[in-house]
C-alpha positions as CSV (number, residue, x, y, z in Angstrom):
1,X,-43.6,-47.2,17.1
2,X,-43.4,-47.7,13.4
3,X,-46.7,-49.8,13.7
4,X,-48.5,-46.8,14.3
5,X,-47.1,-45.5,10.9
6,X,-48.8,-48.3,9.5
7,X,-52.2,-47.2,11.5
8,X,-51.7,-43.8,9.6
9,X,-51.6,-45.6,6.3
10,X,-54.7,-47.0,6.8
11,X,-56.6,-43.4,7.5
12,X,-54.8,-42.1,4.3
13,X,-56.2,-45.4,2.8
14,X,-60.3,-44.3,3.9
15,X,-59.3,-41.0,2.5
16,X,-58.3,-41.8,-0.8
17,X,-61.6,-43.7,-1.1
18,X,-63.4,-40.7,-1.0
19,X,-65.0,-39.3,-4.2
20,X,-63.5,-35.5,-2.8
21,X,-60.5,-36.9,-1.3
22,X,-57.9,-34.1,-0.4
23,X,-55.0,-36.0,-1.8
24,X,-54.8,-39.6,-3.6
25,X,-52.3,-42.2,-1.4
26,X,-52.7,-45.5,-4.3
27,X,-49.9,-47.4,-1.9
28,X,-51.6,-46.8,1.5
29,X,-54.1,-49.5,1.7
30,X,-51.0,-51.8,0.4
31,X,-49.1,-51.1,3.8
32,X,-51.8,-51.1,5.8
33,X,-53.0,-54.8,5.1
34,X,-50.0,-55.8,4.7
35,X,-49.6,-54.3,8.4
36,X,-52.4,-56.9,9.5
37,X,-54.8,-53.6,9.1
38,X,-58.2,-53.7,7.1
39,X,-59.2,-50.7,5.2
40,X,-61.4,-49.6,7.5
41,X,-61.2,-48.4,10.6
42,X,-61.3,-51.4,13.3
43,X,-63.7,-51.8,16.0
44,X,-62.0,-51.1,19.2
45,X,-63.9,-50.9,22.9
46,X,-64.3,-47.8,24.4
47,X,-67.0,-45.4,24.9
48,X,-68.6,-42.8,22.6
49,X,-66.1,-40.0,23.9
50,X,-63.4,-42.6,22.6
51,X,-64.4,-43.4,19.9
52,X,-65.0,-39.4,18.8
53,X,-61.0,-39.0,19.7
54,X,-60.4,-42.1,17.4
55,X,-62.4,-40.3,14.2
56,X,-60.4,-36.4,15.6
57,X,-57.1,-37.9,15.6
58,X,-58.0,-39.7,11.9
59,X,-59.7,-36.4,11.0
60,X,-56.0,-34.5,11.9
61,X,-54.0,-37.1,10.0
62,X,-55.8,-36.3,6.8
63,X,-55.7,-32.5,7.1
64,X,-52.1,-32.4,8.1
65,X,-51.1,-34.7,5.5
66,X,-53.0,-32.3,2.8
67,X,-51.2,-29.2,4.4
68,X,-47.9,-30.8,4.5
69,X,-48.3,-31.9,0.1
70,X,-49.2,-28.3,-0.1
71,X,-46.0,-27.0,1.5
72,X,-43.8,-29.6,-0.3
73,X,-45.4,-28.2,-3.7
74,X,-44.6,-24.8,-2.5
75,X,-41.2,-25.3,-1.9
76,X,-40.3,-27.4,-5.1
77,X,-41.6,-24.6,-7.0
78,X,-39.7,-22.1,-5.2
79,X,-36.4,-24.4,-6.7
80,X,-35.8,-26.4,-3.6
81,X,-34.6,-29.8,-4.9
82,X,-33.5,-32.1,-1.4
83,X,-36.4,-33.2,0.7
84,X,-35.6,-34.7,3.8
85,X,-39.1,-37.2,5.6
86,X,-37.9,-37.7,9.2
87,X,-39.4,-40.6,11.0
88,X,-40.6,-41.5,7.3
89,X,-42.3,-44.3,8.0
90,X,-44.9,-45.2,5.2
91,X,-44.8,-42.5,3.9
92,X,-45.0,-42.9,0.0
93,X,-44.7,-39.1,-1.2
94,X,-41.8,-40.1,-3.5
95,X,-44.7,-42.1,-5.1
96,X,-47.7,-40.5,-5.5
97,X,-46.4,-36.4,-5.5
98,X,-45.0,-35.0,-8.7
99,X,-41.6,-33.7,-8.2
100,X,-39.3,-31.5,-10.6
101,X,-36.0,-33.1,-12.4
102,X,-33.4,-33.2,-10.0
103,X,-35.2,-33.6,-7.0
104,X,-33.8,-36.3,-4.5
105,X,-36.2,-37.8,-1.4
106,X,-34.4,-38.6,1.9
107,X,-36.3,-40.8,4.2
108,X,-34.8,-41.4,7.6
109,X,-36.0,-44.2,10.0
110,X,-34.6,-47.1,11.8
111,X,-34.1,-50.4,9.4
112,X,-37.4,-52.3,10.9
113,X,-39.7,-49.8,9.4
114,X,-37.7,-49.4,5.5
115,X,-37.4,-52.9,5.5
116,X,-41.3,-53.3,6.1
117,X,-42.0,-50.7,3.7
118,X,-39.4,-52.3,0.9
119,X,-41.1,-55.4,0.8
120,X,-44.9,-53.6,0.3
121,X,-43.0,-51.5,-2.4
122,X,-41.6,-54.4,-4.1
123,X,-44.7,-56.3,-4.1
124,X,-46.7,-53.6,-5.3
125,X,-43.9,-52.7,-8.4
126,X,-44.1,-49.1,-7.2
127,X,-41.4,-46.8,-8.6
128,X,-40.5,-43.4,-7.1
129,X,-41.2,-40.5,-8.9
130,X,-37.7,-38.5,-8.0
131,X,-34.6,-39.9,-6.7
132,X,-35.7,-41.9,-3.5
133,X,-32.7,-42.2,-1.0
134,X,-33.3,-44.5,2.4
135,X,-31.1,-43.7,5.4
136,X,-31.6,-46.4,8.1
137,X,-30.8,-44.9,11.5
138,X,-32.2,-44.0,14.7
139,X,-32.9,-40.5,15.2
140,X,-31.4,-40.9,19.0
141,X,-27.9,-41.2,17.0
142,X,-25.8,-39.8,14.6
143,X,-28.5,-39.1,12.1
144,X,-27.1,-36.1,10.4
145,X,-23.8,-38.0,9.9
146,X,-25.9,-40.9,8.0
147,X,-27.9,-38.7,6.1
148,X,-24.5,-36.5,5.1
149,X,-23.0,-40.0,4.1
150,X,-26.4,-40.7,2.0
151,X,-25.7,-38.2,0.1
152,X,-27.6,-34.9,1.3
153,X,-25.6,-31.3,1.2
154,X,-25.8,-29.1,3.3
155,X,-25.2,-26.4,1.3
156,X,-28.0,-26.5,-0.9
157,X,-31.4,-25.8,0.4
158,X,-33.7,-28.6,2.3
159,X,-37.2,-28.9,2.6
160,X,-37.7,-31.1,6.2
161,X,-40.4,-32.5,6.9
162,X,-41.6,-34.2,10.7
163,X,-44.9,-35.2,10.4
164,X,-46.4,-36.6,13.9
165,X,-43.2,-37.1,14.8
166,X,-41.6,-34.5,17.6
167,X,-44.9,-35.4,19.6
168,X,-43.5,-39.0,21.1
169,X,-40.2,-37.1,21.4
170,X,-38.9,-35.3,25.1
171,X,-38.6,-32.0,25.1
172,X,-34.5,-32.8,25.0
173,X,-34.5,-34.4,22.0
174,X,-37.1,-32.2,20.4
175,X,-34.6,-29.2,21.0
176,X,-31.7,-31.1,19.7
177,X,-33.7,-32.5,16.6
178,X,-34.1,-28.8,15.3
179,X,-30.6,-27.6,16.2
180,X,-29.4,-30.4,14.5
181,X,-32.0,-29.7,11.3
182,X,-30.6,-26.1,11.7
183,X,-27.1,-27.1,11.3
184,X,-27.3,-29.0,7.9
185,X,-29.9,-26.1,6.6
186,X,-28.6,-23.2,4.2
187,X,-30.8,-20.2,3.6
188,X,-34.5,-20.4,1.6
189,X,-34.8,-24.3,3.3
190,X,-38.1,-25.0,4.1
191,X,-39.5,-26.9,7.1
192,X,-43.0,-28.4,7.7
193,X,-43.6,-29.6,11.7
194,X,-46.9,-31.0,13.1
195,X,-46.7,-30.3,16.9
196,X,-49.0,-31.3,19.6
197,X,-51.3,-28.5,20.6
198,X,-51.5,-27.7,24.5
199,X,-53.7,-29.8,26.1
200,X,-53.6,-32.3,23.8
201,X,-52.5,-35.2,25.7
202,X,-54.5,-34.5,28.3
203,X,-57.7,-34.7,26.4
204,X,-56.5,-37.9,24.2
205,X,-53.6,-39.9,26.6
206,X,-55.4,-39.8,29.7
207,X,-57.5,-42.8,29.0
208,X,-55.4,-44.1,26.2
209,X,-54.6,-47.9,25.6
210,X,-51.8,-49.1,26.6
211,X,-48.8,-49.4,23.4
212,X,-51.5,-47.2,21.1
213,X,-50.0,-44.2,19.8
214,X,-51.5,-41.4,22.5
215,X,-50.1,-43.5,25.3
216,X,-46.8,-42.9,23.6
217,X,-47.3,-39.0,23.3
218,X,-44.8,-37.0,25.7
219,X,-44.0,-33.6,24.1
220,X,-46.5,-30.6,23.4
221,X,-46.1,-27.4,21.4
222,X,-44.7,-24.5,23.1
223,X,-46.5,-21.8,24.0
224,X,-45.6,-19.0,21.4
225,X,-44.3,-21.7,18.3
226,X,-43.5,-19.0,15.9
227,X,-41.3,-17.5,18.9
228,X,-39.5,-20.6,19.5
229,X,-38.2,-21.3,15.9
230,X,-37.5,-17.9,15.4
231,X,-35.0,-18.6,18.4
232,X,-33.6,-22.1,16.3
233,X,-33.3,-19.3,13.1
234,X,-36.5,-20.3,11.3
235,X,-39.7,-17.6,9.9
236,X,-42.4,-19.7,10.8
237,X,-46.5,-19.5,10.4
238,X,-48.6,-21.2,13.2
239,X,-52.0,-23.2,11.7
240,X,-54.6,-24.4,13.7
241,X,-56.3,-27.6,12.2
242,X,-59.7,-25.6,12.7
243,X,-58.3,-23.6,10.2
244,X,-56.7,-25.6,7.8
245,X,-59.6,-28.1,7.4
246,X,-62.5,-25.2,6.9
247,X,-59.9,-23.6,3.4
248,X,-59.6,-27.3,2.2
249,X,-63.8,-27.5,2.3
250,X,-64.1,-30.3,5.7
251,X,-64.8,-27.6,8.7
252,X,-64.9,-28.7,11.9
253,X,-69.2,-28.4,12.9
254,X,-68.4,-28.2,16.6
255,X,-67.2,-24.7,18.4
256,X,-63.7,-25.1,20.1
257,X,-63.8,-26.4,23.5
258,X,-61.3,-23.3,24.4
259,X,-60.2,-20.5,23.5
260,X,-58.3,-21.5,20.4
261,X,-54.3,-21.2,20.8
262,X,-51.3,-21.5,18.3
263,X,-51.7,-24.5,16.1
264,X,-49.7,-27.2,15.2
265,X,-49.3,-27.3,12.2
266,X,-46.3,-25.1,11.0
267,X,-44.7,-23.8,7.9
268,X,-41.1,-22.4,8.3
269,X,-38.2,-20.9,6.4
270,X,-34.7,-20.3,7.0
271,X,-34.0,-16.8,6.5
């Protein structure tokens, strides 16, 4: 799966090129050729109605990524100091981001991934802008005792991060994932979660290419999100992209196909 983390790369790439670009990612186009991905978006068959889900799922890469910065500033100036990227992937926040004195950047994935991402970061010289911890392991096992032997404490507060993650998850393991963030959380940790919203992989898996990302998609948001965490001991606000993209200037020109439900993109703190 860490492939597609290296399809997300190249989106932040396109977006970065833009003279308004809602956040800078210097690194991104880096992983993404070195991925075997131009800096464009390829030219894959389908039809039209493809190729619009193609752009929608770009389009919510960008806007979550932009919502997730926002919540990471947020919680470093609110004193939060330990961030924790789950599924990190090539993700280069401990790059690009500014980040107060003190702060110290988790990023769990499984070795294939960081070792991938290494070698881009040593070729490009790049040097993390706080203190940038790796924690190789699989989040199917012991991941909270690797990330306690890292160095993480539980006792001071985390901001967690699971961006496009819980998604390609069952709804098992997506239950255990947050009791397991829960346990190593103390009170004012933050937690930013992009969820799938209902319906979601009907509209963009049914017709999906075999081994792309969407064909991998399992799990979708609940039905009340807010409710749910509030049940895993979390104070959390439900976004739809819809709104998010129209207060960071991109609105969406078409009407929603539905009434619009509880969005996935969500801000949470432990109370």
């Amino acid at each position: 799966m860490w492939a597609t983390a290296v399809g997300v790369a190249r989106v932040r790439a396109l977006e970065t090129g833009r003279e308004n670009a809602l956040f800078r990612d210097p690194l991104a186009q880096a992983f993404a050729t070195a991925g075997g991905l131009g800096p464009s978006l390829p030219h894959l068959p389908g039809d039209e109605a493809a190729r619009r889900r193609r752009l929608g799922i770009a389009f919510s890469i960008v806007i979550r990524t932009k919502f997730l910065d926002d919540l990471l500033r947020d919680a470093s100036a609110a004193g939060v100091r330990q961030v924790v990227l789950l599924g990190a992937g090539m993700d280069s926040r401990a790059f690009r981001m500014d980040w107060p004195q003190g702060t110290r950047l988790f990023e769990v994935d499984t070795a294939a991934p960081l070792d991938f991402k290494a070698s881009v970061l040593r070729q490009e010289r790049a040097v993390a802008r706080c203190e940038r911890i790796t924690v190789p392991v699989d989040l199917r096992e012991d991941w909270p005792g690797a990330l306690a032997a890292a160095g993480h404490d539980a006792a001071a507060p985390t901001v967690w991060i699971a961006e496009g993650l819980l998604i390609y998850l069952p709804e098992d393991a997506v239950e255990l994932l947050l009791t397991r963030i829960g346990e190593r959380s103390s009170a004012g940790s933050r937690m930013g979660l992009t969820l799938g919203s209902r319906g979601v992989i009907e509209r963009f898996g049914a017709d999906a290419v075999p081994g792309s990302a969407a064909s991998m998609w399992v799990s979708e948001m609940p039905d009340d999100p807010v409710g749910w965490l509030a049940g895993h001991g979390w104070e959390a606000d439900s976004h739809t992209l819809r709104e998010r993209a129209a207060a960071y200037g991109r609105p969406i020109g078409t009407p929603p196909e539905r009434e619009e439900r509880p969005g996935g993109l969500i801000s949470a703190v432990r109370r």
